[in-house]
Structure formats: C-alpha cells, structure tokens
C-alpha positions, 0 to 999 in steps of 0.5 A: 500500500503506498503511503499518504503523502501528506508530509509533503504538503505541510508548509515550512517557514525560514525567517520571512520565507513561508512555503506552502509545502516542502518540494523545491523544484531543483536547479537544472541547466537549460541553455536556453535563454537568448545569450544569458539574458532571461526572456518571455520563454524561460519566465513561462517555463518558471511560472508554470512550475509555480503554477504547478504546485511547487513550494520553492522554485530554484533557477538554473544556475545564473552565473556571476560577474567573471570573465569565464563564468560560464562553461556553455553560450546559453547559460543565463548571466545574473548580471548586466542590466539586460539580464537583471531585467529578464530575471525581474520578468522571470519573478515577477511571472512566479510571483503572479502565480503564488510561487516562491523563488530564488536564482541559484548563483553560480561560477562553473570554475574550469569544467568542459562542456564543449564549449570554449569562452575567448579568455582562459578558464580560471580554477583554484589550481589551474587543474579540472580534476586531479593532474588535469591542467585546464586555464590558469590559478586565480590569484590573489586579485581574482579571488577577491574580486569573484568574492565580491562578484557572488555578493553582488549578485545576491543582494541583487537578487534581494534587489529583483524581488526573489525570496531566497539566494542559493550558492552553488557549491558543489558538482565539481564547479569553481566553490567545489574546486576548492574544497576537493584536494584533487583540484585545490593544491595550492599552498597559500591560505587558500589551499591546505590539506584539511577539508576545514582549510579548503573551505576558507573560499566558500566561508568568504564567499558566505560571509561577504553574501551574508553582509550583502543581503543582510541578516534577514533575507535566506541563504542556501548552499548546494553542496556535494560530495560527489563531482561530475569529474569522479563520482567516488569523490568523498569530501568527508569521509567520516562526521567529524570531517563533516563538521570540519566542512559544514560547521565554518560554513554554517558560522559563516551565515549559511541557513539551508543546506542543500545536500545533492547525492545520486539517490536520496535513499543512501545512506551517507554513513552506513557503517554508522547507522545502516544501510538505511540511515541518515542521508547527506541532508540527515547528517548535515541537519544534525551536525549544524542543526540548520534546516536542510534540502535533499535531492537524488533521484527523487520520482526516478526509478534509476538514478539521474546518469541514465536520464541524460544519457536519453533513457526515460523514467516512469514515475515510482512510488514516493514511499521511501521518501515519505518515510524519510520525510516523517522522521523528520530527517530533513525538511525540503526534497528538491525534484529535478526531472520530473519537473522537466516533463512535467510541470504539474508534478506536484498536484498530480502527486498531491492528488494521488492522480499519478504523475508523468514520467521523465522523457529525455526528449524534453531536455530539447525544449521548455515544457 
C-alpha cells in the first residue's frame, strides 16, 4: 500500500520565507535563454512550475560577474542590466502565480562542456580534476574580486524581488574546486590539506553574501560530495570531517543546506547507522542543526546518469521518501526531472492522480 503523502504538503517557514509545502523544484541547466539574458520563454517555463504546485522554485544556475563564468553560450548571466531585467520578468511571472523563488548563483570554475569562452578558464589550481591542467590559478586579485562578484549578485537578487539566494557549491564547479584536494593544491591560505582549510573560499564567499543581503533575507548552499569529474569523490569521509566542512560554513551565515547525492535513499554513513540511515541532508541537519534540502533521484526509478544519457523514467512510488520525510530527517526534497516533463508534478502527486514520467526528449525544449 503506498503511503499518504501528506508530509509533503505541510508548509515550512525560514525567517520571512513561508512555503506552502516542502518540494523545491531543483536547479537544472537549460541553455536556453537568448545569450544569458532571461526572456518571455524561460519566465513561462518558471511560472508554470509555480503554477504547478511547487513550494520553492530554484533557477538554473545564473552565473556571476567573471570573465569565464560560464562553461556553455546559453547559460543565463545574473548580471548586466539586460539580464537583471529578464530575471525581474522571470519573478515577477512566479510571483503572479503564488510561487516562491530564488536564482541559484553560480561560477562553473574550469569544467568542459564543449564549449570554449575567448579568455582562459580560471580554477583554484589551474587543474579540472586531479593532474588535469585546464586555464590558469586565480590569484590573489581574482579571488577577491569573484568574492565580491557572488555578493553582488545576491543582494541583487534581494534587489529583483526573489525570496531566497542559493550558492552553488558543489558538482565539481569553481566553490567545489576548492574544497576537493584533487583540484585545490595550492599552498597559500587558500589551499591546505584539511577539508576545514579548503573551505576558507566558500566561508568568504558566505560571509561577504551574508553582509550583502543582510541578516534577514535566506541563504542556501548546494553542496556535494560527489563531482561530475569522479563520482567516488568523498569530501568527508567520516562526521567529524563533516563538521570540519559544514560547521565554518554554517558560522559563516549559511541557513539551508542543500545536500545533492545520486539517490536520496543512501545512506551517507552506513557503517554508522545502516544501510538505511541518515542521508547527506540527515547528517548535515544534525551536525549544524540548520534546516536542510535533499535531492537524488527523487520520482526516478534509476538514478539521474541514465536520464541524460536519453533513457526515460516512469514515475515510482514516493514511499521511501515519505518515510524519510516523517522522521523528520530533513525538511525540503528538491525534484529535478520530473519537473522537466512535467510541470504539474506536484498536484498530480498531491492528488494521488499519478504523475508523468521523465522523457529525455524534453531536455530539447521548455515544457
């Protein structure tokens, strides 16, 4: 018998952020704007999810005020008077449809995507991935200036009318490339050998969004262990090396963690407490105590790697995460394809009506 999913539905409230439910529709590149700036597609696409049911939308990453922040031509910019514009039509349009939203603030670091920006690429080290050079190493300037450039770009979310920011951090991009030790090697204060020490970029990043934004106005952090450059790629291996990651990062003015792994379902520690114990998004709760997202899979028969490689996903029973959900382990799940074929995926759940599946051949299109 498959359980009520009714926990999804309870309302959750951070500082001035009331939500009328706990699915966050999670960020996912589309490159389809017109060269970086929003326009009238991407606003209905948005507002179609708000329109749908969705408790908290988070844009695909946006990227910031760098020279090569971006890996691909179509990937939205969060800066420049004609891309702020179309980010203002973009929540404006999921205002006007009672949704909730935040830009998710992005710097792609040195990843591939086939594509090639006219200057070189920048990274911690100048590497990809271990003994992978690609660009140059920021330095000290470079550093100082994306710093200033992720606060810019969140206060001018709080500027545009968005209710929340979201830092990415994770999946092998620029905040990540710091904190793993196969892509930060260097020896001066931004590098080191311990997760604790790799983290003073992202701690600075926090802190200057923080003073940006104000005190009031919610910040979420994306993080993984996993990278798109290794799959393996363990950050923390134990929950003191965890508390190490998250615990400055917290201190720094963080107030969501946003916890991405393949299948929510895993346990991050089993050798601790199971093979069904407490996920990314559990443990990092009950480490920092501050509220957390997951996200894996989430309305997925399979995990996301089969999805993008064309294969569809029916929709599957919810029950393992209604379980989780109920004990409380963490307070939002982020939905991520689902939503891309179907923007009603949250009242079709609601209404025990059976939600459509994922069809890789939406990828082409804003559905």
């Amino acid at each position: 018998m498959t359980r009520s999913t009714d926990v999804l539905f309870r309302p959750f409230q951070l500082k001035g952020l009331e939500l009328k439910n706990r699915i966050v529709m999670a960020p996912m590149t589309r490159n389809m704007t017109d060269g970086g700036t929003p326009v009238a597609r991407n606003a209905d696409y948005y507002r179609r999810r708000a329109a749908g049911g969705v408790g908290l939308i988070l844009s695909e990453g946006t990227v910031i005020d760098r020279p090569t922040s971006r890996n691909l031509p179509n990937i939205p910019l969060f800066h420049g008077e004609a891309a702020l514009a179309g980010w203002k039509s973009v929540i404006d349009a999921v205002h006007g449809a009672g949704g909730r939203m935040g830009p998710q603030i992005w710097h792609t670091g040195s990843t591939r995507a086939g594509w090639e920006p006219d200057l070189p690429v920048e990274s911690p080290s100048g590497l990809v991935g271990p003994g992978d050079a690609r660009g140059r190493a920021m330095s000290e300037e470079d550093i100082a200036d994306t710093i200033a450039a992720y606060a810019r770009a969140a206060a001018d979310a709080r500027r545009l009318g968005f209710d929340v920011a979201e830092l990415h951090g994770a999946h092998g991009y620029l905040i990540d490339q710091f904190f793993w030790d196969g892509t930060n090697v260097r020896q001066d204060r931004w590098g080191g050998a311990t997760i604790r020490e790799r983290a003073r970029f992202a701690v600075e990043v926090v802190k200057a969004t923080r003073a940006a934004i104000g005190p009031d106005f919610p910040l979420i952090l994306r993080l993984s262990q996993w990278k798109q450059q290794d799959y393996t790629a363990r950050l923390a291996r134990t929950p003191a090396e965890m508390e190490d990651w998250l615990g400055p990062l917290s201190e720094a003015g963080v107030d969501v963690f946003h916890c991405s792994q393949r299948k929510f379902w895993v346990a991050e520690f089993p050798e601790i407490d199971g093979e069904d114990g407490l996920n990314f998004a559990g443990w990092a709760k009950k480490i920092t105590g501050k509220p957390t997202i997951s996200v894996g899979s989430v309305g997925l028969d399979g995990e996301f790697f089969s999805a993008f490689r064309g294969e569809g996903a029916p929709a599957s029973p919810l029950d393992k995460l209604v379980a989780r959900m109920e004990r409380e382990e963490f307070d939002l799940i982020a939905v991520g394809r689902a939503l891309i074929s179907d923007p009603d995926w949250v009242r079709h759940v609601q209404a025990g009506a059976g939600a459509k599946g994922f069809a890789a051949a939406d990828l082409a299109e804003l559905v």
